[in-house]
C-alpha positions as CSV (number, residue, x, y, z in Angstrom):
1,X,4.6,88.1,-27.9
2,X,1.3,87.8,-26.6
3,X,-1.2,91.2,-26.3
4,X,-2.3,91.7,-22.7
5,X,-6.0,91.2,-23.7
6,X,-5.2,87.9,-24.2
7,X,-3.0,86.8,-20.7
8,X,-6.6,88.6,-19.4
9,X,-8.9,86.2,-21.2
10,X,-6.6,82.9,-20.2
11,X,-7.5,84.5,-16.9
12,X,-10.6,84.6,-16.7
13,X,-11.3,81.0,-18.5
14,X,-9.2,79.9,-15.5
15,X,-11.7,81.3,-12.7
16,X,-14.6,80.1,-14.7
17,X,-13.0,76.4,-14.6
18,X,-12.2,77.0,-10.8
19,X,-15.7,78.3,-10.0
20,X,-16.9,74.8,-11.4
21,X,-14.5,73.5,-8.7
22,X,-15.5,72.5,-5.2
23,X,-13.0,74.3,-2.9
24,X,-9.8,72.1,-2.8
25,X,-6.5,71.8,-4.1
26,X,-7.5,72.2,-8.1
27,X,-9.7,75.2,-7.3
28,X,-6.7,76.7,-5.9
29,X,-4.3,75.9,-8.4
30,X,-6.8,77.4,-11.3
31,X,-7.1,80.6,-9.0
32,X,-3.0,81.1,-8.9
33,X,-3.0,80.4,-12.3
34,X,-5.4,83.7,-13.1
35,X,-3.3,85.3,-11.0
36,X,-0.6,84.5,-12.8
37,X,-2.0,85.5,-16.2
38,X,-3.2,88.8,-14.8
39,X,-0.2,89.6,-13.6
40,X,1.6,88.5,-17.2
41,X,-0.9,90.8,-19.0
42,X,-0.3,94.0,-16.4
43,X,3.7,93.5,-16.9
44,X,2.7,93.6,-20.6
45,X,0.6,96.7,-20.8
46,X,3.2,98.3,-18.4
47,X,6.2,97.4,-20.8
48,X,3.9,98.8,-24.1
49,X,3.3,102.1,-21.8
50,X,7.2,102.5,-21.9
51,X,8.4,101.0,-24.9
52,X,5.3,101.6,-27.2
53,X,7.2,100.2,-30.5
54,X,7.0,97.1,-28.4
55,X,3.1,96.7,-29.6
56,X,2.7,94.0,-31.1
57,X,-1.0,94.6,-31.9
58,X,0.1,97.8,-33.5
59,X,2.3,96.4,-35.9
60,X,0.8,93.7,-36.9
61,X,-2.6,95.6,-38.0
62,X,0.0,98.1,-40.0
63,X,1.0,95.5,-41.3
64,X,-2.5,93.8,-42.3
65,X,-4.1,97.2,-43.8
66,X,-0.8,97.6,-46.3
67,X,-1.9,94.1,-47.4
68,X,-5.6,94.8,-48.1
């Protein structure tokens, strides 16, 4: 599973395309799309807050210093 820092930067690569965007249908489509990803990467941190064995980010650098 994805970490929440990085449904945050699909975000805001999203509203950087649609700020190249005149306003229309695209620009729209981009913005509800950051939305979206925003609202993945809140749902995220909220289910790491409760179930913090969940974090992946955790494990994985446990996992990399016992390799080094």
């Amino acid at each position: 599973m994805k970490a929440a820092a990085e449904y945050h930067q699909h975000a805001e690569e999203c509203r950087l395309l649609a700020r190249q965007l005149p306003e229309g249908e695209q620009r729209h489509r981009l913005l509800e799309t950051a939305r979206t990803w925003d609202s993945l990467a809140e749902t995220r941190e909220a289910l790491i807050r409760h179930h913090p064995e969940l974090d992946t980010d955790k494990a994985s650098s446990k996992v990399q210093s016992l390799s080094e």
